[in-house]
Each structure stands twice: as C-alpha cells, then as structure tokens.
C-alpha positions in Angstrom: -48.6 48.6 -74.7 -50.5 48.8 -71.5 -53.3 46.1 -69.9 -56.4 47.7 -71.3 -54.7 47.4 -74.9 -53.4 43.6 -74.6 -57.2 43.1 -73.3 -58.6 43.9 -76.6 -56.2 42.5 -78.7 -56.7 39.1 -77.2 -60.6 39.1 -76.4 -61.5 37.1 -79.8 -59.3 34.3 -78.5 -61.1 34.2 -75.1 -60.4 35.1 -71.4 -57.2 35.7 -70.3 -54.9 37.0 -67.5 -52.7 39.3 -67.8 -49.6 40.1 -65.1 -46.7 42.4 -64.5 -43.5 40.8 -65.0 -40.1 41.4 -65.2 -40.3 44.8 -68.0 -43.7 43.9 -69.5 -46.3 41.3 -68.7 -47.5 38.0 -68.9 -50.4 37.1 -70.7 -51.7 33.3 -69.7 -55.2 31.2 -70.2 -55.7 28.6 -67.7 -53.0 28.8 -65.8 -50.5 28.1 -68.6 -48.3 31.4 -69.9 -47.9 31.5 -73.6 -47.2 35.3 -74.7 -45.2 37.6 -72.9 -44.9 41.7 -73.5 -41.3 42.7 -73.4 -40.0 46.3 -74.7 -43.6 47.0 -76.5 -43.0 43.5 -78.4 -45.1 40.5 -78.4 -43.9 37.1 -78.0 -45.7 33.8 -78.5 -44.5 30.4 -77.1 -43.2 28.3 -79.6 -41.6 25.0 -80.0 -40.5 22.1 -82.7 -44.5 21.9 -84.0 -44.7 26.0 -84.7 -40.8 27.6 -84.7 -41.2 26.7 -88.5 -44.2 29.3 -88.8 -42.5 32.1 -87.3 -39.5 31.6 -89.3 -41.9 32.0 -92.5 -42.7 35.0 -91.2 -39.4 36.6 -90.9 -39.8 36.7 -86.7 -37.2 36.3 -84.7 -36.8 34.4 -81.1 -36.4 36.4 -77.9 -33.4 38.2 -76.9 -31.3 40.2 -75.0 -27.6 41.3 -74.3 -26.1 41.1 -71.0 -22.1 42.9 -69.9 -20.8 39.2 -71.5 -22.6 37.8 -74.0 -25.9 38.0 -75.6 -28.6 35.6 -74.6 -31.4 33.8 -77.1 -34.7 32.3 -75.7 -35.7 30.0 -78.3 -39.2 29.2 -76.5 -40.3 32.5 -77.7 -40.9 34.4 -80.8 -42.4 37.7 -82.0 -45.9 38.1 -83.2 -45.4 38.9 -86.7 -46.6 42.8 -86.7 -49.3 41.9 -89.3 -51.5 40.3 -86.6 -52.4 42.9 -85.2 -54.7 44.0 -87.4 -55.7 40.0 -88.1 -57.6 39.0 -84.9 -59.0 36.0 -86.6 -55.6 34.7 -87.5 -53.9 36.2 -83.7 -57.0 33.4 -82.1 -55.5 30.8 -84.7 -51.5 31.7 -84.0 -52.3 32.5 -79.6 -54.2 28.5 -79.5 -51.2 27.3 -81.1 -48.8 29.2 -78.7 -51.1 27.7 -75.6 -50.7 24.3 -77.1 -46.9 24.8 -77.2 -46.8 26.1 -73.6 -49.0 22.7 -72.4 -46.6 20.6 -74.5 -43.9 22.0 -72.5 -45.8 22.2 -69.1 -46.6 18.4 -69.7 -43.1 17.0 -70.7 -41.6 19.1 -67.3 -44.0 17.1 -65.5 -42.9 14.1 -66.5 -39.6 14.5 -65.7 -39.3 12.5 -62.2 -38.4 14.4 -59.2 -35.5 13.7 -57.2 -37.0 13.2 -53.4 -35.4 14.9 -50.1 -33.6 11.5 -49.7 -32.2 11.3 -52.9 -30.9 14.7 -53.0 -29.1 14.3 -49.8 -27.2 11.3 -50.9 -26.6 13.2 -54.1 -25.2 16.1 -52.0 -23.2 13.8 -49.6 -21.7 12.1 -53.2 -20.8 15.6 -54.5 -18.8 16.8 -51.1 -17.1 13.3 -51.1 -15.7 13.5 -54.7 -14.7 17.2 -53.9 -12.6 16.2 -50.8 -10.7 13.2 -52.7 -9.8 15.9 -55.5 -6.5 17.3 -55.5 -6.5 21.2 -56.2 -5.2 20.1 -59.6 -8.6 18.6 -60.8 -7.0 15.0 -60.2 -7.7 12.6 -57.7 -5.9 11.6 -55.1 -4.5 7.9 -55.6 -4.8 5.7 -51.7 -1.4 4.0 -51.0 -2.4 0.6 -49.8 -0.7 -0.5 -46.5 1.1 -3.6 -46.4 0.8 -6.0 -43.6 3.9 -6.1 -41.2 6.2 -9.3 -41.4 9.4 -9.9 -40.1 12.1 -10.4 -42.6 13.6 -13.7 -42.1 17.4 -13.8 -40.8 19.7 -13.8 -43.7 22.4 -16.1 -44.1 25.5 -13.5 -44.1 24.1 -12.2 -40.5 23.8 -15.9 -38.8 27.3 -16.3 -40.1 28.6 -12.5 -39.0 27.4 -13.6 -35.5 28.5 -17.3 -35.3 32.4 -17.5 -35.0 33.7 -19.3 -38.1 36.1 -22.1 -37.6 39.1 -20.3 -39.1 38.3 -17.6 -36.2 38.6 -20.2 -33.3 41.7 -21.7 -34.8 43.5 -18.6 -34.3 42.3 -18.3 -30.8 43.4 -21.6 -29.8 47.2 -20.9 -31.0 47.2 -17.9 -29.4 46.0 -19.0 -26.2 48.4 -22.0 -26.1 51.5 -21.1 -25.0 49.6 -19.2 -21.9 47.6 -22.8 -21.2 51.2 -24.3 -21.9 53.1 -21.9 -19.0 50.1 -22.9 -16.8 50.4 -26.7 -17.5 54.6 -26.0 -16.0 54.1 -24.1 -13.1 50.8 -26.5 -11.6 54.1 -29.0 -12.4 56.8 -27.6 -10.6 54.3 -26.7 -7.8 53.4 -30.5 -7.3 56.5 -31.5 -7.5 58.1 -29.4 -4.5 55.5 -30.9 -2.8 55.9 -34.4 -3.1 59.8 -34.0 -2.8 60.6 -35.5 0.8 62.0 -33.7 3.5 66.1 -34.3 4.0 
C-alpha cells in the first residue's frame, strides 16, 4: 500500500494526513492518529466501546514477535478486508476509530503531571531507598546507640579493695612480737640510763 492508495481509500471519510512511520505510515485527522499501515495491513484504533466489533469480525489486535517473546497491542485492530470495497461503512468504522483515539488522547490528559520539583524529590526518594538496601534485597536494620553511663561500683569490688577485719587481725598478730622486742630494748636502753654512776 503506498500514499496515493491510502488517499483514496479514506477520501469519503474526509481529509487526512498521512506519515511515514516505523514500517508503514500513519494515517491521522486533526491531529489525533487512529489507523496505522503496518506490513500492507490496516489497523484501526480501538478500545472498550469498539474491540467488541472487531471481534465480530474475526480481526485480530496488532502484533509482533521480538528474539523473547511476542508482543500484542490491544489499541489496535485490523480493518476487516471487506471494507475495502465498503467506503460507506470504512467512513462509519474510521469515525469510530478517531473517537477511540480522542477517548484515549483525553483520558492521557487528564492524568496529572508530575512537576520538575516533584520528580526530583521522587528521584532523591528512589537513590535513598537504594543505598539503605542490602545487596540481598533487604534493608539494612540501624543499631540504636545507647547513652554512656558509668556502672555503679559493685559491692564484691568495694569489699576486694577495703581490708576485711579478719585480714587486719592477722596483721596485728604477726606484727606483735616485732612491736613486743621493740617495747624491751627502748626498756633496757632507759634503764642503763637512769642507773647511777658507782
């Protein structure tokens, strides 16, 4: 399918634009892009209000396989081939895809947007819960510190550094023979010198 065809076939529903993109083109009316031409196939926006019609129809949604996986677009589905030979019924099934595609440009709208403010704090969030993750996945618990306070003097140590009563007792019979020897010679040393002269 090439632009002078896609210009026909849509000219009963009324001006449009058509664009290269990605493999095909991109056919849009007022701004708002509700077919697209990919592989030679026609696809029409859809959503809740018209999917049901293109199922009828046998269509499928929009598709297409990547190395991994393959990967459904469920906002659009082929143009059921038999409409291109209906242009009356194409107008009626292309409004309904440009209503689809203003539902969809309306309710994106809506959706508030996050202002440079808000997605710096949102950033500065993210890098803080990343840092206070463990490489585990789990976070990393704070150990609270406890405020310093001297442990009061136990009993058993004031008595391990005061001498007990039994202690001094032995030191007092120990030293009292030397005390006693002392008390005899200060004796004998008086006494030689009160002792008068013959």
């Amino acid at each position: 399918m090439d632009r002078d065809y896609l210009a026909d076939l849509f000219e009963p529903f009324g001006p449009v634009a058509i664009r290269r993109m990605f493999s095909g083109f991109g056919i849009s009316a007022d701004g708002i892009t509700f077919a697209l031409v990919l592989r030679d196939t026609i696809y029409l926006r859809a959503d809740e209000a018209t999917i049901a019609s293109f199922e009828s129809e046998g269509s499928q949604p929009f598709s297409y396989t990547t190395r991994q996986r393959t990967v459904t677009v469920a906002s659009y589905w082929r143009l059921p081939d038999r409409l291109l030979d209906e242009p009356d019924e194409l107008v009626e099934w292309s409004r309904a895809a440009l209503a689809a595609a203003e539902r969809a440009a309306l309710a994106k709208a809506r959706k508030p947007r996050k202002t440079k403010a808000e997605s710096t704090k949102s950033a500065s969030s993210s890098s803080r819960a990343r840092k206070s993750t463990s490489p585990t996945g789990s976070s990393s618990k704070s150990i609270p510190s406890k405020p310093y306070s001297p442990k009061p003097s136990s009993s058993k140590s004031s008595s391990a550094k005061r001498p007990s009563a039994k202690g001094s007792s032995l030191k007092a019979v120990a030293n009292r023979p030397r005390a006693e020897g002392r008390d005899k010679l200060a004796a004998k040393r008086s006494g030689s010198r009160r002792a008068p002269a013959k």
